[in-house]
C-alpha positions as CSV (number, residue, x, y, z in Angstrom):
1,X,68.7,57.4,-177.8
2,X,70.3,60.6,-177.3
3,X,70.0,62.8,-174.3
4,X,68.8,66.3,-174.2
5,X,70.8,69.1,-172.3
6,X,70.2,72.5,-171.8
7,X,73.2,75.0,-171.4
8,X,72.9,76.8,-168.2
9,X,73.4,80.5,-169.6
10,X,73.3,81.9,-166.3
11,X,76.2,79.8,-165.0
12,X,79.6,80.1,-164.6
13,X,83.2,78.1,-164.1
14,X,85.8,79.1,-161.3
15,X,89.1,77.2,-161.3
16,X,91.0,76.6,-157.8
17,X,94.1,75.4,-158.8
18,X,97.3,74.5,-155.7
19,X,98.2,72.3,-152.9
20,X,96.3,74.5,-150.9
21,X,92.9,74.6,-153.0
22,X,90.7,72.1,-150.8
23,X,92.0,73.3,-147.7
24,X,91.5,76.8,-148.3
25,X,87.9,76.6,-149.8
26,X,87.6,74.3,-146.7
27,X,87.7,76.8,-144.0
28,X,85.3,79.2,-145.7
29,X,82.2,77.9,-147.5
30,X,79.8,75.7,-145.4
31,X,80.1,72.4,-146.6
32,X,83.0,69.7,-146.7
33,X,84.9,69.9,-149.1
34,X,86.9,67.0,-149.0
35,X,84.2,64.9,-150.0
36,X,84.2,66.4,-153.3
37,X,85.4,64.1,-156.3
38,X,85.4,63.5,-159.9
39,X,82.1,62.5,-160.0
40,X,80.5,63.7,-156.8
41,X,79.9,67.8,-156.4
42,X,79.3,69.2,-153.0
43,X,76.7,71.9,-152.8
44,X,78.1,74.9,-150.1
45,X,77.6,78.5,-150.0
46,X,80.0,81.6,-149.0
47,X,78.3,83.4,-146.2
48,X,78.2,86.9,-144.4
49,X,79.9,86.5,-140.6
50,X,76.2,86.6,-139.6
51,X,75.3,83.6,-141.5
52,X,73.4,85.2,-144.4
53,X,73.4,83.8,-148.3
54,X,76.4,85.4,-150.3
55,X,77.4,83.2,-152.9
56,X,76.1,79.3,-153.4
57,X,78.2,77.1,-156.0
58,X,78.6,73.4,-156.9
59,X,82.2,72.4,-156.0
60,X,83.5,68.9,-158.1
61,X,87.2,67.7,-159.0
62,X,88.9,67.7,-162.1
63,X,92.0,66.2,-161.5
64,X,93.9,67.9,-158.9
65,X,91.7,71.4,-159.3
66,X,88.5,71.9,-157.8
67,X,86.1,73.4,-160.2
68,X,82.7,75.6,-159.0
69,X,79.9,76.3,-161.0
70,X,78.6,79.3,-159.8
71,X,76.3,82.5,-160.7
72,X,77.8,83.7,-164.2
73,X,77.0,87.4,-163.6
74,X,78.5,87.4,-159.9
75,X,81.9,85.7,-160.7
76,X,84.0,88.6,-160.3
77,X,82.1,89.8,-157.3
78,X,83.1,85.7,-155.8
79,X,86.3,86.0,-157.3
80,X,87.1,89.2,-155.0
81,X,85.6,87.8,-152.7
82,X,87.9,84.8,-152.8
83,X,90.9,86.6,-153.4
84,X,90.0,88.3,-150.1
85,X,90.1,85.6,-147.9
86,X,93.0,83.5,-149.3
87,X,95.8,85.5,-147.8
88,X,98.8,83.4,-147.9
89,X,97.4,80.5,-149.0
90,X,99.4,78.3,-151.8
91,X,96.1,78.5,-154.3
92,X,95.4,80.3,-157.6
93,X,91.7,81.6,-158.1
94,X,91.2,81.4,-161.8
95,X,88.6,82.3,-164.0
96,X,87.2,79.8,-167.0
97,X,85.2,82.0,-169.5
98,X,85.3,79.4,-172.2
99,X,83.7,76.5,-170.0
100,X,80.0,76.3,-169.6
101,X,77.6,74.2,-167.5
102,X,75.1,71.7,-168.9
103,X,71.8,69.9,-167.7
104,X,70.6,67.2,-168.4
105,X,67.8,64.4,-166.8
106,X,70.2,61.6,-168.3
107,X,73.1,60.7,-167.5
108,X,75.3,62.0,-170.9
109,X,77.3,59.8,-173.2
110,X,80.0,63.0,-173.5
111,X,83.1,64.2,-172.6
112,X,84.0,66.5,-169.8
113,X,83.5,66.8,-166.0
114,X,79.5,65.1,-165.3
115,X,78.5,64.8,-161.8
116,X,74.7,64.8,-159.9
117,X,73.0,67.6,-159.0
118,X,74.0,67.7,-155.1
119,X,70.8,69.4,-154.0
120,X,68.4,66.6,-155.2
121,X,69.3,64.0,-158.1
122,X,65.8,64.3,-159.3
123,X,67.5,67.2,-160.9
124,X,69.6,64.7,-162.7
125,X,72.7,65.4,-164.1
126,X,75.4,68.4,-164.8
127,X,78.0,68.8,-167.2
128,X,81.0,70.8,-166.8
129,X,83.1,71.7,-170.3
130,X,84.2,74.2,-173.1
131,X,82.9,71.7,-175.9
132,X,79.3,71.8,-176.9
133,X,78.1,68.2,-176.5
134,X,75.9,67.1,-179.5
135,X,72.4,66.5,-178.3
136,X,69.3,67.8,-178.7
137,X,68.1,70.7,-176.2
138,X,66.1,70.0,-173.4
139,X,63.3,72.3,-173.1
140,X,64.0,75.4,-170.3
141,X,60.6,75.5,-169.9
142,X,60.7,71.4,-168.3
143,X,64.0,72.1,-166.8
144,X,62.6,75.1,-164.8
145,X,59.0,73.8,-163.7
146,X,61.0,70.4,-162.1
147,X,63.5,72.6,-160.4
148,X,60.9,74.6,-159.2
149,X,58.6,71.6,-158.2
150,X,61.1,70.6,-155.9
151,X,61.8,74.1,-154.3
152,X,65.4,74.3,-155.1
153,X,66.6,78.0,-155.5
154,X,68.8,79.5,-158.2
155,X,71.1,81.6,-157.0
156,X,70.4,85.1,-155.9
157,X,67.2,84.8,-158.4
158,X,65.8,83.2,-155.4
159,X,68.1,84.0,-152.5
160,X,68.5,87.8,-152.0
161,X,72.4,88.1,-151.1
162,X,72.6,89.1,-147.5
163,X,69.3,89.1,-146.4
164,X,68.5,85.4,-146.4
165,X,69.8,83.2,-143.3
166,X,71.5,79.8,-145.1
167,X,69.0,77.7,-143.0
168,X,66.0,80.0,-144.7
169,X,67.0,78.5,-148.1
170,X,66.6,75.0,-147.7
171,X,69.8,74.5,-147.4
172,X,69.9,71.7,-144.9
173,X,67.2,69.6,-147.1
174,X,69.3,70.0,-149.9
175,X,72.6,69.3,-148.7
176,X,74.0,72.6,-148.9
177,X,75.4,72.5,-145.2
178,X,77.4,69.9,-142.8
179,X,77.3,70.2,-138.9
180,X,79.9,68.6,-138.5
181,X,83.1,69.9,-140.5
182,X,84.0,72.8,-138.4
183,X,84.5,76.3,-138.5
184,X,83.4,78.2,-141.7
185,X,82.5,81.8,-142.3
186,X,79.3,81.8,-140.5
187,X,79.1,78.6,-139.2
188,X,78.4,80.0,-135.7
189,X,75.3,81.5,-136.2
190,X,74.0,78.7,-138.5
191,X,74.8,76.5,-136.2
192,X,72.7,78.1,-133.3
193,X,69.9,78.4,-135.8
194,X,70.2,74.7,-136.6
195,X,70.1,73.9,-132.8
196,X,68.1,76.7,-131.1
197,X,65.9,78.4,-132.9
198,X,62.5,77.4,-134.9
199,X,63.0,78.6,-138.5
200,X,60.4,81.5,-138.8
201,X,60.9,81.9,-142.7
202,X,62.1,79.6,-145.1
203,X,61.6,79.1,-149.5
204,X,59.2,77.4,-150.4
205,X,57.6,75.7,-153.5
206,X,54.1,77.4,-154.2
207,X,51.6,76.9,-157.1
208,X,49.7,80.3,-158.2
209,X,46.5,79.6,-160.3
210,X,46.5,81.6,-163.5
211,X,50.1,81.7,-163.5
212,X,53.1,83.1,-161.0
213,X,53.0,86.6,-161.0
214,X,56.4,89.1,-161.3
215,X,59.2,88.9,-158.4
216,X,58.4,90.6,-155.2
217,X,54.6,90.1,-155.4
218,X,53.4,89.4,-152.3
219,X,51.3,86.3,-151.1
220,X,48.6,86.9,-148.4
221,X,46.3,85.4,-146.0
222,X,42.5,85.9,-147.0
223,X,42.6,88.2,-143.9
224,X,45.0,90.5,-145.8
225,X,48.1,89.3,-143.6
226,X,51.7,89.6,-145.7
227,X,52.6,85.8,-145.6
228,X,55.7,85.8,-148.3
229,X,56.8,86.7,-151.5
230,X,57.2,85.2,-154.8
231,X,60.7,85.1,-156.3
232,X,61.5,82.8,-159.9
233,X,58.7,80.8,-161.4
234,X,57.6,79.3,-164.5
235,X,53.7,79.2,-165.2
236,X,52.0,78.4,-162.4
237,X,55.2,77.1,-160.3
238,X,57.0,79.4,-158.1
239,X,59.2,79.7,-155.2
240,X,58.0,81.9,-152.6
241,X,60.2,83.4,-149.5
242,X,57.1,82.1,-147.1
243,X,56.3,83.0,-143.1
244,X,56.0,79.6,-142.2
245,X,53.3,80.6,-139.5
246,X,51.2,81.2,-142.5
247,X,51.6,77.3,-143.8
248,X,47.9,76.3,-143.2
249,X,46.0,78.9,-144.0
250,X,44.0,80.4,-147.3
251,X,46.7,82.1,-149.6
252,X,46.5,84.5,-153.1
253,X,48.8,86.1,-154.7
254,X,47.5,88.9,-157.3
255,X,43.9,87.6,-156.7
256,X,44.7,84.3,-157.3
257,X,44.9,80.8,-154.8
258,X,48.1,80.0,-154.1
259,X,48.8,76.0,-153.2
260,X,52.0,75.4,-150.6
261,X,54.2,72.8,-152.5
């Protein structure tokens, strides 16, 4: 039987290509890079100093380059970005307009660089490549409402680029940070969030009866109290930014019940 995919339009493929490439991205995104391999991605981020949401990407081998899939339409903001940091190190930052990333519940019969998604394999699997594999397409629609089921963000659609601490994200839940690798932009104050402070805010999965209304709407408390706000969704499955204080009580958004996860 052949697997469906659905081509990730909103995606985008950024080559690291040195001696210097793992090292470098290393000492600036939030998770270890070294453990990335041909067929296992690491899920990290690019930070602000104070520990807020910049950039998030998917960082996986292909032979001695590292290849992230990142946000298509902020590529040449990362890029900069990039170019900023590496200084003198031995690494080219290159972009790859003609590859394309693919999903897929299956594991694919096809060529190119396949690997799971990091943040949870119930997403299944991604496929890195400038061919078009031939299969049939998987339904957005499917794709969307499982991603969303399982709160996992996309991008800036979900995490607004500076404002968000990494922790807020779910990052830690899906594997988007390590403790333990060292210093990284931010790392300081994520740490101290990690081991100080009681997250106050964080994304969460939501259902809205009657369907998710537009980005920004804001989710109450029957008592008219401002508990969160809803960013992507699909029908009735959302994610919301969400004051966890808020977790048990009576929620609508747009006059309409809103379930937590």
């Amino acid at each position: 039987m052949t697997v469906a995919m659905l081509k990730l339009e909103a995606r985008g493929v950024i080559r690291l290509k040195g001696p210097e490439a793992r090292s470098f991205l290393q000492g600036i995104v939030t998770n270890d890079v070294m453990k990335a391999d041909a067929e296992t991605a690491v899920y990290a981020a690019l930070l602000t100093p104070q520990g807020k949401f910049l950039f998030d990407m998917m960082i996986v081998s292909d032979g001695d380059d590292l290849l992230l899939d990142v946000e298509a339409a902020r590529k040449p903001d990362l890029m900069r970005r990039l170019m900023m940091y590496k200084l003198r190190a031995d690494v080219e930052i290159i972009d790859e307009p003609e590859m394309a990333v693919w999903v897929s519940f299956e594991e694919p019969d096809t060529a190119g660089v396949m690997f799971l998604d990091p943040r949870n394999a119930a997403l299944g699997w991604r496929l890195i490549s400038a061919e078009k594999p031939a299969a049939p397409e998987l339904s957005v629609h499917d794709y969307e409402t499982k991603r969303l089921t399982l709160g996992v963000p996309d991008g800036s659609r979900d995490m607004s680029p500076e404002k968000y601490f990494w922790l807020e994200t779910g990052a830690e839940q899906q594997n988007g940070v390590s403790f333990t690798k060292g210093c990284y932009v931010g790392q300081e104050l994520t740490a101290r969030m990690k081991h100080r402070t009681n997250l106050k805010k964080m994304l969460v999965s939501v259902q809205i009866e009657g369907g998710a209304p537009e980005v920004g709407t804001m989710i109450e408390t029957a008592e008219g109290k401002k508990a969160g706000e809803v960013r992507s969704s699909c029908g009735n499955h959302a994610l919301a930014y969400f004051r966890l204080e808020y977790r048990d009580a009576d929620l609508q958004c747009a006059g309409q019940k809103v379930i937590l996860g």
